[in-house]
C-alpha positions in Angstrom: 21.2 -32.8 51.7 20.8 -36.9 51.1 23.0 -37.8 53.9 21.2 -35.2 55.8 17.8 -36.9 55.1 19.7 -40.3 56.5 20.3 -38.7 59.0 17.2 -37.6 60.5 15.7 -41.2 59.1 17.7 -42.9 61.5 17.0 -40.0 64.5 13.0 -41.2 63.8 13.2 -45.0 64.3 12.2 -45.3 67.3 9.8 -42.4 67.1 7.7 -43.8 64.0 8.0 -47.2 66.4 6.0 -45.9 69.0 3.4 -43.5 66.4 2.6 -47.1 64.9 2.4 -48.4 68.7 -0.8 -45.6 68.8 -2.7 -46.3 66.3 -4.9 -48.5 66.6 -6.2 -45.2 69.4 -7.0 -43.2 66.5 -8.9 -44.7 63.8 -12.2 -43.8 64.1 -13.9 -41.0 61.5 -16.4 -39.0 63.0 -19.8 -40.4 63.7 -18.3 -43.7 64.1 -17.5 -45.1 67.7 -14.9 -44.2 69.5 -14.7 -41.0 67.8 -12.9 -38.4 70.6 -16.1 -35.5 71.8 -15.7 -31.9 69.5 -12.8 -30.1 71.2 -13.2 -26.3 70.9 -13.8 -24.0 74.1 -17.5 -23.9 73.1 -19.3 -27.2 72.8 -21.1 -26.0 69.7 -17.8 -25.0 68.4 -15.6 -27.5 66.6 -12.1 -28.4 65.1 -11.3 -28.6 61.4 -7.5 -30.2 60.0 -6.6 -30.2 56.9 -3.4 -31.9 55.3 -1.5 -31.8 51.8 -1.1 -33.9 48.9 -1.2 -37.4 48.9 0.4 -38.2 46.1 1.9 -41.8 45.6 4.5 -42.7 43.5 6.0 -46.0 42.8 8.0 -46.0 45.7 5.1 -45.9 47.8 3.1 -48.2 45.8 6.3 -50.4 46.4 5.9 -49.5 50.3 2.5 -50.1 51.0 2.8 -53.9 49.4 5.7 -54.4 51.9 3.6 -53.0 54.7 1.1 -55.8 53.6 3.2 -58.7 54.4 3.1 -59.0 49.9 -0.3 -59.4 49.7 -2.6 -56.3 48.5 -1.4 -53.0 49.8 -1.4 -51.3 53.0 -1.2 -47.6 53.2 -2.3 -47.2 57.1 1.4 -47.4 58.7 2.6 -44.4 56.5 0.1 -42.4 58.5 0.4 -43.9 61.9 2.4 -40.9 62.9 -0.4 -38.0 62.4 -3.4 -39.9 63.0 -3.6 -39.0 66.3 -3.6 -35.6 65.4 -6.1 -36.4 62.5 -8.8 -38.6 64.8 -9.3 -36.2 67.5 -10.4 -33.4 65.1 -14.5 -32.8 64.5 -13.4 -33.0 60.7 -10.7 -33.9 59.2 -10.1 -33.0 55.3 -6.9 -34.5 52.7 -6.1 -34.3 49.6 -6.4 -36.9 47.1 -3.8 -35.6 44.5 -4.2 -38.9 41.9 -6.5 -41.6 40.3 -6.8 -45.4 41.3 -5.9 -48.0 39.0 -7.5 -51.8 39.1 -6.1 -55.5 39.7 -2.6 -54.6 40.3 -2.1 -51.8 37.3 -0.6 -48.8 39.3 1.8 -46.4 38.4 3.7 -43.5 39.5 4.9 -40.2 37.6 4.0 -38.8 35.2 0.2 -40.8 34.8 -0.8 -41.9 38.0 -2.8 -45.0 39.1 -2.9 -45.5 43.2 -4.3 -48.8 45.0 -7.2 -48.1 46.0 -6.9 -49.6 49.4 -5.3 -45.7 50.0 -8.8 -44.9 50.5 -9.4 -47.1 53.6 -6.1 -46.0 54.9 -7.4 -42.4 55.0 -11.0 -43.5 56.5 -8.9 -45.6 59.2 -6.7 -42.2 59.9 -9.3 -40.2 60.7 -10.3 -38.1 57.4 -14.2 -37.6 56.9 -13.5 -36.7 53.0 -10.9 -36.0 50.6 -10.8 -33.0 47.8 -10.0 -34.6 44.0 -9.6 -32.0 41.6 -6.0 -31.8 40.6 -3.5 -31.6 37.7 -4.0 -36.0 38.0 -7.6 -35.8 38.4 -7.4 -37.0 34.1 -4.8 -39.3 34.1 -6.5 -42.2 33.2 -9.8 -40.4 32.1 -13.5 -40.9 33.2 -12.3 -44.0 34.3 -9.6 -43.1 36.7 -12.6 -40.8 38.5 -15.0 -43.5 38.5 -12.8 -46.4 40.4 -11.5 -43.4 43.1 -14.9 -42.0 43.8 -16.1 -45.5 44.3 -13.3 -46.1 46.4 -13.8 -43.3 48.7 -17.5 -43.9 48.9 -16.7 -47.8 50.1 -14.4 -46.4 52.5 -16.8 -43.8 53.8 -14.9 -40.7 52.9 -16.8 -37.9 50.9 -14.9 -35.9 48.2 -15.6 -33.0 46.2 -13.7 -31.8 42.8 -14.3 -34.7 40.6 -17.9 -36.5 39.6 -18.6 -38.9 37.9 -22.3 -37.8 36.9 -23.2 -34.6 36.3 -25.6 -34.6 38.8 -23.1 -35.9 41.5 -21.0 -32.2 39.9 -23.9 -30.1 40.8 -24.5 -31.5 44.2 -22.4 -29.3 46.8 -20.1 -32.1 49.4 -21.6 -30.8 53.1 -20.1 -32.3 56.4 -21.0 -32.4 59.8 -18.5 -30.9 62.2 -20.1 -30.1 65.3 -22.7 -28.7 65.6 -22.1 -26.8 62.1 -22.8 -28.1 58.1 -19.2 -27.5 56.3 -19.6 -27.5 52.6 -16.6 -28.3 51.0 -15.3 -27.5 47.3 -12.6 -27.8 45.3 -10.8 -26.7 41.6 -7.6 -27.0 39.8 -5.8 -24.7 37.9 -5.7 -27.5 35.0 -5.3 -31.2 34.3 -1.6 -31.2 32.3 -2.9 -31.0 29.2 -5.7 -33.4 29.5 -8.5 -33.1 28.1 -12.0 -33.9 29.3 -13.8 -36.9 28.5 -15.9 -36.4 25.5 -19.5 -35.3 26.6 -18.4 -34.6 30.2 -17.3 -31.0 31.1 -18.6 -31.2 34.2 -15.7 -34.0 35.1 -13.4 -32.2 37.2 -13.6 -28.5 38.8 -11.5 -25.9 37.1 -10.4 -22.8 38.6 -12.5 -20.0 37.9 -12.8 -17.1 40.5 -17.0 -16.0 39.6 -17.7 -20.2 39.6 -16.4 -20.5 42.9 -17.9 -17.7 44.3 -21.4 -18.7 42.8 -20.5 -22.2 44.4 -20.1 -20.7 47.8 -22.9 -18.6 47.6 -25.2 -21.6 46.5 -23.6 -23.8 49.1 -24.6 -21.0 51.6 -27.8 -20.6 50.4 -28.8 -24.4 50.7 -27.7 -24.6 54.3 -24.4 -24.4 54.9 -22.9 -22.4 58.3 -18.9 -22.8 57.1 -17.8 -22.8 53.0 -14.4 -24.6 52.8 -12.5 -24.4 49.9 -9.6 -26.3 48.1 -7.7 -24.5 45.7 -5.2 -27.0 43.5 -2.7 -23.6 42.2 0.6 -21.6 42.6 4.8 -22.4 41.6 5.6 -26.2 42.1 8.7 -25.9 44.5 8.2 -21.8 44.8 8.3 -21.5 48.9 6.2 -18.0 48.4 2.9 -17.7 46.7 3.1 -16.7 43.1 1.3 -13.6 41.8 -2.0 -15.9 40.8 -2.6 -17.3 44.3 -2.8 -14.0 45.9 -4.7 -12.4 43.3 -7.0 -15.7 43.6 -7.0 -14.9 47.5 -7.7 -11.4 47.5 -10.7 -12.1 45.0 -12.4 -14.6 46.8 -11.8 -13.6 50.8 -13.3 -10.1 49.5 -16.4 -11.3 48.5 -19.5 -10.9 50.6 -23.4 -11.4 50.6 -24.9 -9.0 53.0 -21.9 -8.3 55.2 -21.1 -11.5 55.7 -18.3 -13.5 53.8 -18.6 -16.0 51.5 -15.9 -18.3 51.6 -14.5 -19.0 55.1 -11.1 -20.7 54.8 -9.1 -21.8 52.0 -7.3 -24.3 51.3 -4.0 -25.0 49.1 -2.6 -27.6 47.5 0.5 -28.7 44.7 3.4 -26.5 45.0 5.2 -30.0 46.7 6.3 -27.5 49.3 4.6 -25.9 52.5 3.8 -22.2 51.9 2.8 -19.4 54.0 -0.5 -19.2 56.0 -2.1 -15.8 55.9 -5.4 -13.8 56.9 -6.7 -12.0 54.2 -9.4 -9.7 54.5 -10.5 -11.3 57.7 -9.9 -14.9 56.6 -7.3 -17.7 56.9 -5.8 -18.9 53.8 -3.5 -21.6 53.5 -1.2 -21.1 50.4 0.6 -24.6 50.2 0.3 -27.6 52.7 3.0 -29.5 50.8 3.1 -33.4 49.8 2.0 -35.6 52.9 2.7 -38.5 51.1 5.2 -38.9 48.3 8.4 -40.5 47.1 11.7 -38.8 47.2 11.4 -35.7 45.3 13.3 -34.0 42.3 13.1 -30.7 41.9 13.0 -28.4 38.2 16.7 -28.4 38.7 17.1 -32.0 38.5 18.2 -32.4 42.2 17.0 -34.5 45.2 15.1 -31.9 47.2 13.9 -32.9 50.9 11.3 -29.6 50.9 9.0 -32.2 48.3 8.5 -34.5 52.1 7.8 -31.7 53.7 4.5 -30.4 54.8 2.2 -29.3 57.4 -1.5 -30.3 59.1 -3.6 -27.0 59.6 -5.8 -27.0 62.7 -8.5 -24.2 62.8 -11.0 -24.0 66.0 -14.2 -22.1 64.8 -16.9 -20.8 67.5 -20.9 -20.4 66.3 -22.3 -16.8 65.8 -23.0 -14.4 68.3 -26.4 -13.9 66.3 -28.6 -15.4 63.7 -26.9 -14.9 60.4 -23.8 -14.4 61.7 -20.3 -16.2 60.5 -18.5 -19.1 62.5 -15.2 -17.3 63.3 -12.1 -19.1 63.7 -11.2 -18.4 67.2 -7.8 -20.4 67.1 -5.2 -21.2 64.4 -2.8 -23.7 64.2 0.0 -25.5 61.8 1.7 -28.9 62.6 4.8 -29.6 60.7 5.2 -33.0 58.9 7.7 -35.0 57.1 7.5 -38.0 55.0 10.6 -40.1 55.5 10.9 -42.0 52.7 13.4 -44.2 54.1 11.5 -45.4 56.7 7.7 -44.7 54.8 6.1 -42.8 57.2 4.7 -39.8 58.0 6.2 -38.1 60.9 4.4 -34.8 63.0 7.9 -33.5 63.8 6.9 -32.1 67.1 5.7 -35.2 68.5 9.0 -36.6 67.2 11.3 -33.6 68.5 9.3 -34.4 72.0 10.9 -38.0 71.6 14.1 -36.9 70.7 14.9 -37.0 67.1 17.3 -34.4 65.7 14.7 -32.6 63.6 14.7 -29.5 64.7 16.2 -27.6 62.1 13.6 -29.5 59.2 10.8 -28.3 61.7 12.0 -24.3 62.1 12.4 -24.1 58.3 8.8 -25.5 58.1 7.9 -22.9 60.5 9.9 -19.8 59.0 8.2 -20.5 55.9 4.5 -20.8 57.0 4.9 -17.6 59.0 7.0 -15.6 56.5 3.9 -13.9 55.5 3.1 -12.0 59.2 0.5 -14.8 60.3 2.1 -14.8 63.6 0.9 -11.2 64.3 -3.2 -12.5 63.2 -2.7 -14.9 65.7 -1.5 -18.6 64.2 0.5 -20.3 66.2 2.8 -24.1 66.0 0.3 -26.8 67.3 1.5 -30.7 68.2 
């Protein structure tokens, strides 16, 4: 499998060559110039990606320093490759899987402490905001959450899943996409064993199935047309959902206020692998997206496993209401199979790269076997670029 992953490294040179070549297209968020007009069929409709952990160990630290010519960090070449895809959505949503350290204290596994110049990488990319609850949300306390919401709020991205008042907790993250208000939450299944700062329960979102149902239903209540949510669960390095994510899936796509659902698409992070993608009861769930950024990973057996730098970008086209009251309905689904090459430090949309040449093709149908192993192909999802 290593010499494999050389391999297809080498296949991508001059690929990731000509993503970086791009851009400097692609790097504005939305209501900032330059920003590409909303692309679904109806021009009140719009397009929402979503993308996997970002999750930065030392190896990338060590990366992003050499992408900076030694001085500070730079995280924007590592997602050259998919920002394209990123800057042309109406919103674009990641996943910020770890904490930022300060004046040059980072670290990797197991307590994480990122650069915080990740945060204007992501702003540059194209993402409007970032969910933060996860199993790292604690790993260097109140703290930790303090420097990365800061961060993110100096870069212009919003986030949800962490506060760091309890006021900031309460207050429900809403986007603009379109012509629509996207409220967007977020919860992990724990926080390995950390506890939560003394006085401060509110600190991270944990995963409870009647909280985030009364989240959606306040969120809908104060305005909102589309209730996102981020769901930090399931088997690290299980390809199929485990027993609690569908449970967890079934529970919240069935639950309705006057005929209308409450939760509209969810969202799945921390498994290090892509899952499937499935429609339950009437809406898209996305049970793994799979580390968009990380270092070569080691699986529960001990062995390098390539899956951990695999991923994929979900693209979902929602259309207004036929009616007052009515639910924004995804009219198009779409996945776009990544891989972080760790040799080379970039992301890579492996059908862009397949389009250029590179011998990827098997890493890409394994991505896609995977995502549609569930029957999403019958609901309509289909392999986007």
């Amino acid at each position: 499998m290593i010499a494999r992953r050389h391999q297809v490294a080498l296949a991508l040179t001059t690929v990731l060559a000509a993503a970086a070549a791009c851009q400097a297209e692609h790097r504005q968020p939305p209501d900032r110039p330059g920003r590409p007009a909303p692309t679904a069929a109806d021009d009140r409709g719009f397009t929402l990606v979503a993308s996997g952990d970002v999750l930065p160990h030392s190896s990338i630290i060590d990366r992003a320093r050499f992408d900076a010519g030694g001085q500070g960090y730079d995280f924007r070449p590592m997602l050259a490759g998919i920002a394209p895809v990123v800057s042309r959505a109406d919103l674009a949503l990641c996943h910020m899987e770890t904490v930022y350290g300060e004046n040059g204290h980072y670290t990797g596994y197991p307590a994480f402490k990122s650069p915080p110049e990740i945060a204007r990488a992501l702003a540059e990319t194209g993402y409007d905001g970032c969910s933060t609850a996860s199993n790292h949300t604690l790993d260097d306390g109140a703290a930790g959450i303090r420097r990365t919401l800061d961060a993110l709020d100096r870069a212009g991205v919003r986030h949800t899943g962490s506060a760091r008042t309890e006021a900031e907790a309460r207050t429900v993250t809403v986007l603009r996409a379109g012509a629509a208000q996207v409220a967007h939450l977020a919860y992990t299944y724990g926080t390995n064993g950390q506890p939560l700062p003394p006085d401060q329960p509110w600190a991270v979102n944990l995963t409870d199935a009647d909280r985030i149902v009364a989240d959606a239903r306040t969120a809908r209540q104060a305005g909102a047309d589309v209730v996102v949510v981020s769901v930090h669960w399931g088997t690290e390095w299980q390809d199929a959902p485990d027993q609690r994510q569908l449970e967890l899936a079934e529970r919240l796509t069935a639950s309705a206020t006057a005929d209308r659902p409450d939760i509209d698409l969810v969202l799945g992070t921390h498994a290090h692998v892509p899952q499937a993608y499935e429609k339950v009861n009437g809406t898209w769930v996305v049970y793994g997206m799979g580390d968009q950024i990380a270092g070569e990973m080691v699986n529960h057996q001990g062995a390098t496993d390539p899956r951990g730098n695999q991923s994929t970008l979900g693209r979902f086209t929602f259309a207004p209401p036929a009616g007052p009251g009515g639910r924004w309905r995804v009219t198009r689904a779409e996945f776009v199979p990544q891989l972080f090459d760790v040799d080379a430090g970039r992301v890579v949309n492996l059908n862009d790269a397949l389009a250029r040449g590179a011998d990827v093709r098997a890493v890409r149908d394994r991505i896609r076997d995977v995502v549609l192993s569930r029957g999403a192909a019958q609901d309509g999802l289909r392999m986007g670029k």
